[in-house]
C-alpha positions in Angstrom: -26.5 -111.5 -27.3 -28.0 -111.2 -23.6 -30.9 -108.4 -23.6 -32.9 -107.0 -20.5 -36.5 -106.8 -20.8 -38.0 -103.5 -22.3 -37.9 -100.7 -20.0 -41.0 -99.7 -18.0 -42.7 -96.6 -17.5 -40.5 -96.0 -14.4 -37.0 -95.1 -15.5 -35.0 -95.2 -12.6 -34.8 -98.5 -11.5 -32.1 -100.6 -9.9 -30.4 -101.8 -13.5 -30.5 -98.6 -14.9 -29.2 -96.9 -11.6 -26.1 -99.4 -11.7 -25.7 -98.8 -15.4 -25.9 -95.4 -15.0 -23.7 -95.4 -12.2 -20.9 -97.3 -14.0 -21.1 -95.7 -17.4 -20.6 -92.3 -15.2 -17.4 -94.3 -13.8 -16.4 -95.3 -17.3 -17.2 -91.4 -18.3 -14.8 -90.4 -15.7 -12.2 -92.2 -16.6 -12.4 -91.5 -20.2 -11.5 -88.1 -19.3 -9.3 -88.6 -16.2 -6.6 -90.5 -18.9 -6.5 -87.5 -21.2 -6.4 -84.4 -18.3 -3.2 -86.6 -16.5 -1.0 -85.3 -19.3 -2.2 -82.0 -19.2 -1.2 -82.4 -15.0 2.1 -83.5 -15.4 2.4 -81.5 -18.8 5.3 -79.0 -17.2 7.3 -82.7 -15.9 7.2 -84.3 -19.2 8.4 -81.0 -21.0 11.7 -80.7 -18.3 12.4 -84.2 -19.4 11.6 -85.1 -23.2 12.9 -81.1 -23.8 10.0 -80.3 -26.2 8.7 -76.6 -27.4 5.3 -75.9 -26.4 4.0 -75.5 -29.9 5.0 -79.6 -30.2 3.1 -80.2 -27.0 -0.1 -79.1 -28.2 0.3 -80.8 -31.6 0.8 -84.2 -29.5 -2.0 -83.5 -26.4 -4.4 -82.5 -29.6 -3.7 -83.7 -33.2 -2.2 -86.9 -32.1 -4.7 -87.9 -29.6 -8.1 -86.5 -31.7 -7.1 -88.2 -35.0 -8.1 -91.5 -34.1 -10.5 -90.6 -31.8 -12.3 -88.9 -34.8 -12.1 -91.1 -37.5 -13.0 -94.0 -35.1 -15.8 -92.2 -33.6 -18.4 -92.3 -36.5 -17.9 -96.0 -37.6 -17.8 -97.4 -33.9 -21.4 -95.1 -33.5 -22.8 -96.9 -36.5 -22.2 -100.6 -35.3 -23.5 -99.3 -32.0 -26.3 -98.4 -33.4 -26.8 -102.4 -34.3 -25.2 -104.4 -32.3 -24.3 -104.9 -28.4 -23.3 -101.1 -27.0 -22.2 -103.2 -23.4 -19.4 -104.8 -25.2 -18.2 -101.5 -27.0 -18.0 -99.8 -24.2 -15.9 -102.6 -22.3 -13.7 -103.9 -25.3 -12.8 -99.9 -25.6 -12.3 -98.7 -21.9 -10.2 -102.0 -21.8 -8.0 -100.9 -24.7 -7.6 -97.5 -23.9 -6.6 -98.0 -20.6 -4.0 -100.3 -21.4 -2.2 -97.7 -23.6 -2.9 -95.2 -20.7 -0.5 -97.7 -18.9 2.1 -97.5 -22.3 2.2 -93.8 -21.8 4.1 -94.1 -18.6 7.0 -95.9 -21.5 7.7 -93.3 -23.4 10.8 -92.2 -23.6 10.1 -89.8 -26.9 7.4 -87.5 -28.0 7.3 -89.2 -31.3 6.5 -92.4 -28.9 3.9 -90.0 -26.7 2.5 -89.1 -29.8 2.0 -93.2 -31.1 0.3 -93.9 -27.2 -2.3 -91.2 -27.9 -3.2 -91.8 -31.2 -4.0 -95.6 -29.7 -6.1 -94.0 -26.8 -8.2 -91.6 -29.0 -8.6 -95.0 -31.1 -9.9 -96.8 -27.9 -11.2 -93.8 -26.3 -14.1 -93.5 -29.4 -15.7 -96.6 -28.5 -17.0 -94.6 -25.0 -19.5 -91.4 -25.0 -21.6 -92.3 -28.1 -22.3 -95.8 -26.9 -23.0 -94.6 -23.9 -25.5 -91.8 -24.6 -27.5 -94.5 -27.0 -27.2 -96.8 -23.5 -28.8 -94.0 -21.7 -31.5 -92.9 -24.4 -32.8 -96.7 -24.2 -33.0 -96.6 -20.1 -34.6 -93.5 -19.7 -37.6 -91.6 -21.7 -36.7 -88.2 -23.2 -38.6 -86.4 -20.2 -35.5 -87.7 -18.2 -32.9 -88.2 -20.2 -31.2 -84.4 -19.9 -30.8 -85.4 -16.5 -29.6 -88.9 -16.8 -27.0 -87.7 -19.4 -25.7 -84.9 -17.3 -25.4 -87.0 -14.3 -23.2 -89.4 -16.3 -21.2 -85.9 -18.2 -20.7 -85.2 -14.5 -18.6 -88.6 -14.0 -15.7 -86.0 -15.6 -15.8 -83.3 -13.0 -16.7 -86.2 -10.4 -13.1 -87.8 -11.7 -11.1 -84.4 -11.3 -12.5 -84.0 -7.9 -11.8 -87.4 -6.2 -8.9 -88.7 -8.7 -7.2 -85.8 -9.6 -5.5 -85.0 -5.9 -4.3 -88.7 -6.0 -2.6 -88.3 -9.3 -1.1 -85.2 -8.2 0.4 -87.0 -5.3 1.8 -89.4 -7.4 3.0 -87.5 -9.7 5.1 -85.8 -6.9 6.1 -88.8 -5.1 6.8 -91.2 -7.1 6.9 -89.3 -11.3 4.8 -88.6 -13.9 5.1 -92.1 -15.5 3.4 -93.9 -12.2 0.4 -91.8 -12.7 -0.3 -93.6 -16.3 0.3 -96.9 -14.3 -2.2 -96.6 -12.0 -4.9 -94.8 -14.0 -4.7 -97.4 -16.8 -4.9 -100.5 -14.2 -7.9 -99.0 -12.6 -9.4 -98.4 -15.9 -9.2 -102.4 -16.9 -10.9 -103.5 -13.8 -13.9 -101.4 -14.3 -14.3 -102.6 -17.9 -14.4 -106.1 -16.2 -16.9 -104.8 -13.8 -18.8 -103.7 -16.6 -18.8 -106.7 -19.1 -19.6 -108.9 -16.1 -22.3 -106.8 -14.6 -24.5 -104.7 -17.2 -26.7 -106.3 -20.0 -27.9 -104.6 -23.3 -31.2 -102.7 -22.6 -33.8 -103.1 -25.1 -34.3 -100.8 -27.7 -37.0 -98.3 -26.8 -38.2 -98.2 -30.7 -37.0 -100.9 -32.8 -39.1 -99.7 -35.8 -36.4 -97.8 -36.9 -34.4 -100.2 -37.0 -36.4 -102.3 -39.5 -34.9 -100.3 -42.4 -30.6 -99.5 -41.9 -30.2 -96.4 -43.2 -26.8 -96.1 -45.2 -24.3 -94.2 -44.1 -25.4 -91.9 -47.2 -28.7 -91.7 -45.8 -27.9 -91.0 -41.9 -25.5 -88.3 -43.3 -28.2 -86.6 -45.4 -30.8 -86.7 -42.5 -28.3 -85.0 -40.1 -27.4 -82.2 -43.0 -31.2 -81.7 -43.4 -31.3 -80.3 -39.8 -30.2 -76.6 -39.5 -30.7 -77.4 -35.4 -28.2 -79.9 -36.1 -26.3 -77.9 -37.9 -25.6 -75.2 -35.8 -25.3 -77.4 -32.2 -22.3 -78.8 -34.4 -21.1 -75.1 -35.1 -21.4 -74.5 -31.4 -19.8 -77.3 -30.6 -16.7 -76.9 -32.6 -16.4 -73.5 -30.9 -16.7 -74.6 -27.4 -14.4 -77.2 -28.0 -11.6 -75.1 -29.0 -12.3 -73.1 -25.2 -12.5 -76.4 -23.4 -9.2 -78.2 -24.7 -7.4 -75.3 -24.7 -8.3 -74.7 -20.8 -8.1 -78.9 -20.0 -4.4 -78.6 -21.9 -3.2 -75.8 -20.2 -4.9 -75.2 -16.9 -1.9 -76.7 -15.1 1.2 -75.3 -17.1 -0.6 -71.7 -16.4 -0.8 -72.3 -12.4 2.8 -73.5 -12.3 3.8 -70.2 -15.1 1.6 -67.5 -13.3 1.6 -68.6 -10.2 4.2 -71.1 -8.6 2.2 -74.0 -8.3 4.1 -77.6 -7.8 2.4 -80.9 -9.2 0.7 -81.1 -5.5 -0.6 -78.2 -5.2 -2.4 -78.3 -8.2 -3.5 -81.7 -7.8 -5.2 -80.4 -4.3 -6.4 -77.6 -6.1 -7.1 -77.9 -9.7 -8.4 -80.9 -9.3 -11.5 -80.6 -6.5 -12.4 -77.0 -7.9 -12.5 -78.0 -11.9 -14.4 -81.3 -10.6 -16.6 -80.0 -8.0 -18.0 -77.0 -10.6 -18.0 -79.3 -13.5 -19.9 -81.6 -11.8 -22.5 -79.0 -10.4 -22.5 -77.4 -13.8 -23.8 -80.5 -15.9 -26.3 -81.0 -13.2 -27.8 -78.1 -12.6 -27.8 -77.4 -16.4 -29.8 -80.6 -16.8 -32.0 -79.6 -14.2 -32.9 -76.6 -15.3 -33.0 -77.9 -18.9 -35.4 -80.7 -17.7 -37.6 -78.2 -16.2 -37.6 -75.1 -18.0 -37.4 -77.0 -21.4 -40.9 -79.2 -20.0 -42.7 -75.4 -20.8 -40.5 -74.4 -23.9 -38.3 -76.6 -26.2 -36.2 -74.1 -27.0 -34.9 -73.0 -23.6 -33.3 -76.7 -24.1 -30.4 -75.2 -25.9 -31.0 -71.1 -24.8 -29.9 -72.0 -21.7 -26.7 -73.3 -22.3 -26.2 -71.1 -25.0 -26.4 -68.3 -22.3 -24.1 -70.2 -20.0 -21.3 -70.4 -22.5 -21.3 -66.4 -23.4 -20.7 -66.0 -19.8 -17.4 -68.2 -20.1 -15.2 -65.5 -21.0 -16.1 -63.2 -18.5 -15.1 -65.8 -16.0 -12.0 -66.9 -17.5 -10.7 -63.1 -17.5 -11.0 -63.6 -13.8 -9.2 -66.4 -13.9 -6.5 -65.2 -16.1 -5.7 -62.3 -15.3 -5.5 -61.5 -11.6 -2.1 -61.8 -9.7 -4.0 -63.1 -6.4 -4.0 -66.9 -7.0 -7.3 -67.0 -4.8 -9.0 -64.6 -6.8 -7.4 -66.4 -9.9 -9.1 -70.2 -8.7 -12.5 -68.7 -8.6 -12.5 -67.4 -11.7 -11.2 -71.2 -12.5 -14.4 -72.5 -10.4 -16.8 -70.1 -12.1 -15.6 -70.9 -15.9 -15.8 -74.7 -15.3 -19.0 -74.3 -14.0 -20.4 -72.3 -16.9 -18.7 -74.4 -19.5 -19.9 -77.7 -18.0 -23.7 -76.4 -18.4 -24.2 -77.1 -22.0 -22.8 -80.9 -21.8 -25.8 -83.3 -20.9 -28.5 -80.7 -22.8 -26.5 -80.4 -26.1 -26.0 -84.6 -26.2 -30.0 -84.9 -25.4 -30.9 -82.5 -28.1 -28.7 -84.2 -30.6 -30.6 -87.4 -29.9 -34.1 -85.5 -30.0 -33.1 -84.3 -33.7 -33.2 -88.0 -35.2 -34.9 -91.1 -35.0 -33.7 -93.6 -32.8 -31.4 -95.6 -34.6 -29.5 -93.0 -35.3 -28.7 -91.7 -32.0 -25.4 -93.0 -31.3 -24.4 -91.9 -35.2 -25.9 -87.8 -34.3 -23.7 -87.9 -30.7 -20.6 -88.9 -32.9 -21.0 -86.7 -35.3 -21.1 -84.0 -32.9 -18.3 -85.8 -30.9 -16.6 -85.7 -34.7 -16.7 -82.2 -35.0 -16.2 -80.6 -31.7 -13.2 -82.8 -30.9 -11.8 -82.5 -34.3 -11.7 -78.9 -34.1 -11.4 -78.3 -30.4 -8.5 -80.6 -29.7 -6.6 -79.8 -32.6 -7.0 -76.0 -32.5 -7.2 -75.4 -28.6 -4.0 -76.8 -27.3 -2.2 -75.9 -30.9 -3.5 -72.1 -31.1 -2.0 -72.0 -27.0 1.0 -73.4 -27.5 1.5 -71.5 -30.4 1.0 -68.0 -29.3 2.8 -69.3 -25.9 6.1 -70.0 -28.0 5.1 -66.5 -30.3 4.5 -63.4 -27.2 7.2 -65.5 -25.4 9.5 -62.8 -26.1 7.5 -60.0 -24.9 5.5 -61.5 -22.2 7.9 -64.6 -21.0 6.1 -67.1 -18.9 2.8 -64.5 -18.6 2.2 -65.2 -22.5 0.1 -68.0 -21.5 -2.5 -65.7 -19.3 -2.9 -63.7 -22.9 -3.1 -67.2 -25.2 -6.0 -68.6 -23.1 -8.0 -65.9 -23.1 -7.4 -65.9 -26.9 -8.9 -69.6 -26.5 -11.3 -68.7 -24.1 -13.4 -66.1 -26.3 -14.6 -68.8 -28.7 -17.1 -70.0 -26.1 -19.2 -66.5 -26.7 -19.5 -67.6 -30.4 -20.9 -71.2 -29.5 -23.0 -69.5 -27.2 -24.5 -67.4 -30.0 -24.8 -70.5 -32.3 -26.7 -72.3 -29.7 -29.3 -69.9 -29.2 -29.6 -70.0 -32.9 -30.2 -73.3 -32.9 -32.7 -73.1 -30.4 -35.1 -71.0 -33.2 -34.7 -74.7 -35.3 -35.1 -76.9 -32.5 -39.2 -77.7 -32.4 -39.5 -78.4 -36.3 -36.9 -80.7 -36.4 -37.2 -82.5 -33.6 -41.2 -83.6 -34.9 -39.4 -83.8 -38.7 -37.3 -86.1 -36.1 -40.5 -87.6 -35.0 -42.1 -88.5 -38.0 -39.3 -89.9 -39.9 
């Protein structure tokens, strides 16, 4: 196994720039191959003839199955062995069954393609957060970690109008073409390009926990504990909105697969990206005088979520209706880089890829089941009273579990300086 040199006092350098740079790349694209169903969500419904209830079983259940159970064990050899090739074995994989999606002529076959993605998908964000954690010192790292989180609003901005276009021109199946092919030369770019950074502490490494062990560790943080009760929370808001963002634009509002590619697209990108990096900023420096305010601020941020997505629901002025959109991605985004950095300040560091899984475990387990399912659900229940305007009351249902993460994150917050030195000292 090649491995750079140690890192210096001076994080950002010109490998860990380019490493950075491409894991936010990889980052991107993790997400951009899950949000292109949710764009051409209402094409693939006219053709397969599917209820929405199934819909959101498939864009959830199927995909966050494998993705879940894959997650934890892919951390753990992370944890020991070479993250680079991980990370380029998995964007390979789950980019070729991006491409396998554009087959499908069944949902039953939909559902076999994203059960294979989730499964390829897991070898991505917990990798690449322990990457991160080893190029940068934990005075820098909730920036470095929300610049990469930002590769997801940075994909929706620049990618997401392309795909739209696509999508129009030339079907929804062309979309998974080009998205998967892309996705296979940057895993090449990767394996070719980036070497395994030294670990910053090997000493913990000396002694492999057990699974047991790193299992009891986590439980014995009530920090922990509740970022993973937030977590599951917010993830319900966030996959119900990624799922169904599109289908409520062309519902509500008219929208063809253009128009929300030019639209949806820029404004969900543009705020997501500003929302991960301001909320590392401020996390950096507010969190420098307090530890605390590390997950108080975006615990604040995601109480405010709901207030925006009732101005993005329920106005019949689409402009109106977009910033409301603009203003909900932004708040929802803020919490990203700073939860993954305080997960990795609760535990020593070999166990950092394992605490991000975990969290990745939970939140996805729980957000992309429920979200899309509890939408598509009450979509196909208030159908009969509301017609195509049940989705504007389903979301909001979806919506109002970001308060309660906010709350649990702000209780975590009162945890947050014991365990991170119980953290320490272990």
């Amino acid at each position: 196994m090649t491995t750079a040199a140690a890192p210096a006092e001076r994080d950002w350098t010109l490998t860990s720039g380019w490493t950075l740079g491409l894991l936010t790349v990889i980052y991107a694209l993790n997400y951009l191959d899950r949000q292109i169903l949710s764009l051409v969500l209402p094409l693939i419904k006219a053709e397969l003839h599917v209820s929405d209830t199934m819909l959101g079983l498939v864009t959830g259940f199927a995909f966050v199955l494998f993705y879940s159970l894959m997650g934890i064990p892919i951390a753990r050899l992370a944890d020991r062995s070479n993250r680079r090739n991980i990370i380029a074995i998995g964007c390979a994989f789950w980019s070729a069954m991006t491409m396998v999606t554009g087959l499908v002529t069944s949902v039953w076959q939909l559902a076999v393609t994203r059960f294979m993605m989730g499964a390829g998908e897991a070898c991505g964000i917990a990798p690449s957060n322990s990457m991160i954690a080893d190029l940068f010192s934990a005075a820098k790292r909730p920036l470095a970690l929300s610049i990469m989180t930002a590769g997801n609003g940075l994909g929706s901005l620049l990618l997401f109008p392309i795909v739209g276009w696509i999508a129009l021109h030339y079907g929804w199946r062309s979309t998974f073409y080009v998205a998967g092919a892309a996705g296979i030369v940057v895993a090449l770019l990767f394996f070719l390009t980036v070497r395994e950074p030294a670990r910053r502490d090997a000493k913990p490494l000396i002694r492999r926990e057990t699974f047991k062990e790193a299992m009891a560790f986590l439980a014995g943080s009530r920090a922990y504990i509740w970022i993973l009760a937030g977590g599951a929370f917010m993830g319900v808001s966030l996959y119900a909105n990624i799922v169904w963002n599109s289908s409520f634009l062309v519902r509500v509002h008219g929208f063809n697969m253009a128009e929300i590619g030019s639209t949806l697209g820029p404004i969900r990108g543009l705020a997501s990206a500003l929302g991960v990096v301001v909320g590392g900023m401020l996390v950096s420096r507010l969190g420098a005088r307090d530890a605390r305010l590390r997950l108080i601020v975006p615990g604040i941020a995601c109480i405010l979520v709901l207030p925006a997505e009732i101005l993005f629901l329920l106005p019949s002025d689409p402009t109106v209706s977009l910033i409301g959109l603009a203003l909900a991605t932004f708040l929802s985004a803020v919490h990203l880089g700073p939860v993954y950095a305080a997960c990795m300040s609760l535990v020593p560091p070999g166990l950092r890829a394992t605490a991000c899984a975990v969290f990745l475990f939970v939140a996805n387990l729980v957000g992309q089941i429920i979200g899309p399912l509890l939408v598509g659900a009450l979509n196909d229940h208030w159908a009969s009273l509301y017609g195509d305007l049940a989705i504007r009351y389903s979301m909001m249902v979806g919506a109002s579990c970001a308060t309660v993460a906010g709350l649990f994150l702000i209780l975590a917050a009162r945890h947050f300086i014991p365990d991170t030195r119980r953290a320490e000292a272990a």
